[in-house]
N, C-alpha and C positions, 0 to 999 in steps of 0.2 A: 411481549416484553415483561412479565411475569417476572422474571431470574431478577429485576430490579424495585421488587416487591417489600416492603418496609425496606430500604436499603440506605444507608446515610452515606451521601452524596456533598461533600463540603467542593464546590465550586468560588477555585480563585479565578477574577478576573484582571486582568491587567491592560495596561493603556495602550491597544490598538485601534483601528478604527472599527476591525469585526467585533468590539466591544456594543454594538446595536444588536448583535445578533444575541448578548445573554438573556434579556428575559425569554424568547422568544425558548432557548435551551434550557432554561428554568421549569418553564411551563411546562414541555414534553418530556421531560424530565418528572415530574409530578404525575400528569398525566401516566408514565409506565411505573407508578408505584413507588416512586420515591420519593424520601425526606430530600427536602433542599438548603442546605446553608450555604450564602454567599460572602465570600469575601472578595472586597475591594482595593485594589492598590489608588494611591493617592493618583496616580496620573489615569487610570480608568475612567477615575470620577467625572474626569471630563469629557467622557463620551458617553455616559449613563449617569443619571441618578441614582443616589441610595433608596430614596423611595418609591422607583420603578420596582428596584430589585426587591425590595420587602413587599411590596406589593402582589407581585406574583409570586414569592417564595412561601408567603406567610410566616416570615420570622424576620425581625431585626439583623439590617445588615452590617456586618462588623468591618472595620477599617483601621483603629490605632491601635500599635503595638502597644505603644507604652501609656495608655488611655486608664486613669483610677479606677475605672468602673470595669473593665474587661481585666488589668493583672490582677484585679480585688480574687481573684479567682484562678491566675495563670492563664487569661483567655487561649492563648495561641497552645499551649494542652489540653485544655479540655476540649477547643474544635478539636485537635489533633487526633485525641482518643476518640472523640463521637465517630467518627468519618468511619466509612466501608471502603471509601475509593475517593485520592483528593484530584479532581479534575480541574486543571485550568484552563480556558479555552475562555478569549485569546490568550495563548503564551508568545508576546512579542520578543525578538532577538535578545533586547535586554534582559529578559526575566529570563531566559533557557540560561542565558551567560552566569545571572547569578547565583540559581541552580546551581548549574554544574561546577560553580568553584566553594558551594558549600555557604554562601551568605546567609546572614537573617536578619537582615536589617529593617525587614518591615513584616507586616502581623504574616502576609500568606506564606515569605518566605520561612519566618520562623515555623509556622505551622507543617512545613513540607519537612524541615530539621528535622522535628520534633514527630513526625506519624510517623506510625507503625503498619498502616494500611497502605494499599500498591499508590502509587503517583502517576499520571497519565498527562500529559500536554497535549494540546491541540495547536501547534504553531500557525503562527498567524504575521504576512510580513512582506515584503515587497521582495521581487522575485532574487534580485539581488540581495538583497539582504541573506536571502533563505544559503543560498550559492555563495556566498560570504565563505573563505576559507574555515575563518572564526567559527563562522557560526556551526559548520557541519563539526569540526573539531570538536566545540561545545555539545551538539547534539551525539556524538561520540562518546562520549563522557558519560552522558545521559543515561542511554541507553546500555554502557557498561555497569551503570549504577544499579540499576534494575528498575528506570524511569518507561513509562509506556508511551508509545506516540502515536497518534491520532493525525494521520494528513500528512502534510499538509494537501490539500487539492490544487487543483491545477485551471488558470482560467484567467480573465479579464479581472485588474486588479484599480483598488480606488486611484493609484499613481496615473491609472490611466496605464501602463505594461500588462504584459500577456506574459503568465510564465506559471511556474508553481509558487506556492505561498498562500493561498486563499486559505483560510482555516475553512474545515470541512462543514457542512450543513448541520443544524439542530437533531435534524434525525437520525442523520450519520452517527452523530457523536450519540445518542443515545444506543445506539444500536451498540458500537463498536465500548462504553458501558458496558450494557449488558453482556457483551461477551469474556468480560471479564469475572462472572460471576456466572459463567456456564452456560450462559444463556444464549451465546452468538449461534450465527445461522450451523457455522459448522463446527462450536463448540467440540472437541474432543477428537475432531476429527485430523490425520494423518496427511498434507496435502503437498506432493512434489510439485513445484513450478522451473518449465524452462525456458528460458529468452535470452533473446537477443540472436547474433549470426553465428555463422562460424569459419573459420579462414583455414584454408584448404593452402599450405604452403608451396610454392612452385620451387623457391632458391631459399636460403637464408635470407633475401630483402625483400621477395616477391610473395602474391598470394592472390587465389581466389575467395572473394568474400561476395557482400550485397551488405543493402543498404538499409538492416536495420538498425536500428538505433538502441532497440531494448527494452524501451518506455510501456510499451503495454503490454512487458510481460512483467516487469515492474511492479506495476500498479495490479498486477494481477495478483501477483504476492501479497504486496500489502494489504487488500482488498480481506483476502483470504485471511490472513493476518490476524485483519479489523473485526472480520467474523467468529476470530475464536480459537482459530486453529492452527497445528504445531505447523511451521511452512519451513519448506526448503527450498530453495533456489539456485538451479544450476545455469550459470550465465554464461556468453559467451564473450566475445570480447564488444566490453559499449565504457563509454565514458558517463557512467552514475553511479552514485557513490552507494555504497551496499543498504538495501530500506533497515530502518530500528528493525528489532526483532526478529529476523530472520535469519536462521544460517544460509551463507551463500558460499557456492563452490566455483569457482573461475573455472572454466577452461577454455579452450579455442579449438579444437577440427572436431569434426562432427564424429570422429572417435573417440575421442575425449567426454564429447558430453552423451555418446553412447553409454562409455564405460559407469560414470557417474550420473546416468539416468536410473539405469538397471540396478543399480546398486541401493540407489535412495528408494526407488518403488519397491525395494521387496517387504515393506511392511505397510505402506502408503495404502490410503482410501481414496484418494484422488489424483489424479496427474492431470495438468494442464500442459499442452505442449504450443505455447507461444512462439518457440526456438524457429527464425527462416535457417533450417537446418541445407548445411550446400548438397545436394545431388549430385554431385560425382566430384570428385578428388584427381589429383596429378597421379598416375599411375609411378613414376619414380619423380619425388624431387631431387634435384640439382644439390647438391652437395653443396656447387659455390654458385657466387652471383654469376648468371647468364647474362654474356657479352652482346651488345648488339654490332654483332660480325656477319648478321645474313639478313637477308629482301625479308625474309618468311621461313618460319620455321612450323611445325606442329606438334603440340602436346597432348600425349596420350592422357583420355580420364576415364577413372575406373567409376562405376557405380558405389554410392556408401547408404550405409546399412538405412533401413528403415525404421528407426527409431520408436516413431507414435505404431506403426506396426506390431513393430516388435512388445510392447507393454500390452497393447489390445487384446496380442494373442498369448499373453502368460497364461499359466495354469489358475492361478491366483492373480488374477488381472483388480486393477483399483477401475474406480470408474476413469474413465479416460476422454480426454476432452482434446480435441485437435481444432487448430485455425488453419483455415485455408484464403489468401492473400492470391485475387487474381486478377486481370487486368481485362477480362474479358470472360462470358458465359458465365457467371461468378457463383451461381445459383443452382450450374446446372454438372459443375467440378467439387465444388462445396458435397451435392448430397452424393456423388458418386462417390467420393474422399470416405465420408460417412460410410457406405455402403461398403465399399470395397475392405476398408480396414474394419472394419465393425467396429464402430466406435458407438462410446453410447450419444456424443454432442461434441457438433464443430459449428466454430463462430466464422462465418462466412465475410468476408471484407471487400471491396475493390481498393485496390492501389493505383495509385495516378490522383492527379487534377486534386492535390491538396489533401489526401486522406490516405490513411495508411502508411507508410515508411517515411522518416521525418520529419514527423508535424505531430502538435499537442493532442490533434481534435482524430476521432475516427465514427465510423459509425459499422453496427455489425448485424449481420443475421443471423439467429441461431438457431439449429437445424436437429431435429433429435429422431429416432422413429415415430414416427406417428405426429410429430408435431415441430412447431415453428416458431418464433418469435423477431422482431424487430424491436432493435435499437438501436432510436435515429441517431442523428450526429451531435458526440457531444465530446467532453476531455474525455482521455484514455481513462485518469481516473475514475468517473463516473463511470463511464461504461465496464470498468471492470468490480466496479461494486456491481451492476446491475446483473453483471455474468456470474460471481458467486453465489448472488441470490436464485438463479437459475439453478444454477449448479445442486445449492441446496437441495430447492424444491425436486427434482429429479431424481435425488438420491432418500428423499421422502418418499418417493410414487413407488421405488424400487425396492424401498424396505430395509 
């Protein structure tokens, strides 16, 4: 965590309940080499003390705008100009809202006005909230601003709901810091990501698809993202709104995200193939809707391209990373997958009985030459941080 070595770090907190978790982000924050200044919005106050946060800062924590002793100075400028990077984390619904329409009506927001250093939120907020029309429009805005977003994570919320909204862990956030200053696992690195299904048209109404959802190919993005790196995301068809920072390319039939896989890897370092890509296609679709006029009919399907294959075997291959999703032998299709396509690592999964295809939580094994890893069962998000950390490390060992 070096890359956050003397680095001035002005942290706004604002009034959620993951307002417990800032000293704790303070601290580790310090701990990887950084200057801490905190600012408090009046309604945080009441989930933290200011003198917790001085406490573990080592400096005075500031809170009024319009306070004699901080404009004696132009307080909310001079944080402004100190800062390297202004991180708020919790950034509650309210605070993204006022953000994005340009407020400063109180010291942090004036102070986000007023810098000239990158801005980063960690949202923080009940799953609803997050899913709020509002709120993603606002976090749209954001993100067109040149705002950085951090999370949110996904998981068991103080409301007592299960959903995403959890602002990310202490260490998270410092990590995902640090890569804003070169330092992330995969800083500089080049990283194609592709998720979700793809729909194999029968008629103009009809289609062959499956049932993924997209989620943890998702998070594998943002993950990747959070580490550093330029990401691109080729999707297929899923109902999630495009993650901050990432260009993402829609398509739907597994030709489509052929065409726009090959295209994004020819300069790419890394390819993650998330995507449950379909295996064979309607050899002719129906032009019009097909009548049900017969007991039983039969459709011809053609084989479609191999995809995580096809990158594997480039001349100029990125490192290449395949998920294998199975319902049975899981361990023992996973390293053949591995083997057969020469990959350098594939995250092994079982599907069924609550894990894998529509649900938050998963658990994976990853499977490389020569070696193995387990990770048990936890949110998508999580485990796809824990998968770029792999990813890194491998592409360390590789040189």
């Amino acid at each position: 965590m070096n890359a956050l070595t003397h680095k001035h770090i002005l942290l706004g907190v604002t009034g959620g309940i993951a307002a417990y978790k800032a000293p704790e982000l303070v601290r580790r924050l310090r701990d990887a080499g950084a200057d801490v200044r905190v600012v408090l919005t009046p309604a945080a106050a009441a989930f933290v003390t200011p003198l917790t946060l001085q406490a573990v800062s080592g400096r005075p924590v500031h809170q009024e705008l319009l306070s004699a002793e901080a404009e004696s100075g132009m307080g909310h400028i001079e944080l402004a100009r100190w800062a390297d990077l202004i991180l708020v984390a919790p950034a509650t619904a309210d605070f993204m809202a006022r953000l994005a329409h340009g407020f400063a009506d109180d010291l942090l927001a004036a102070c986000c006005r007023a810098a000239r250093a990158p801005i980063a939120i960690a949202p923080a907020m009940n799953v609803g909230m997050w899913q709020n029309a509002a709120t993603q429009r606002n976090l749209r805005q954001l993100v067109d601003d040149g705002v950085r977003v951090f999370g949110p994570g996904s998981g068991s919320q103080a409301c007592g709901e299960v959903g995403e909204g959890r602002m990310l862990e202490p260490l998270e956030l410092v990590a995902a810091c640090a890569g804003q200053f070169g330092g992330g696992a995969l800083a500089g690195r080049r990283v194609v990501v592709s998720a979700g299904p793809t729909f194999e048209d029968l008629d103009p109404v009809r289609f062959i698809g499956n049932r993924s959802s997209g989620r943890m190919g998702y998070a594998v993005a943002q993950a990747a993202r959070e580490a550093g790196a330029d990401v691109t995301l080729v999707s297929g068809p899923v109902a999630l709104p495009d993650p901050p920072g990432i260009a993402v390319q829609r398509v739907r039939s597994a030709l489509d995200m052929r065409a726009a896989v090959l295209a994004a890897v020819a300069d790419a370092d890394v390819y993650i193939g998330t995507a449950a890509v379909a295996d064979y296609r309607p050899a002719a679709p129906a032009t019009q809707k097909i009548k049900k006029d017969r007991d039983a009919f039969a459709i011809e399907l053609v084989r479609n391209p191999d995809i995580l294959a096809e990158v594997a075997g480039l001349a100029r291959r990125p490192f290449t990373v395949g998920f294998a999703a199975e319902t049975d032998d899981v361990l023992a299709y996973a390293r053949r997958k591995l083997d057969d396509k020469r990959l350098d690592l594939i995250a092994a999964n079982a599907v069924g009985a609550g894990l894998g295809f529509e649900t938050d939580d998963n658990a994976l094994t990853l499977l490389w030459p020569g070696g193995q890893r387990e990770l048990p069962r936890a949110s998508k998000a999580a485990l796809a941080r824990e998968l770029i950390a792999v990813i890194a490390e491998r592409l360390d060992a590789r040189g």
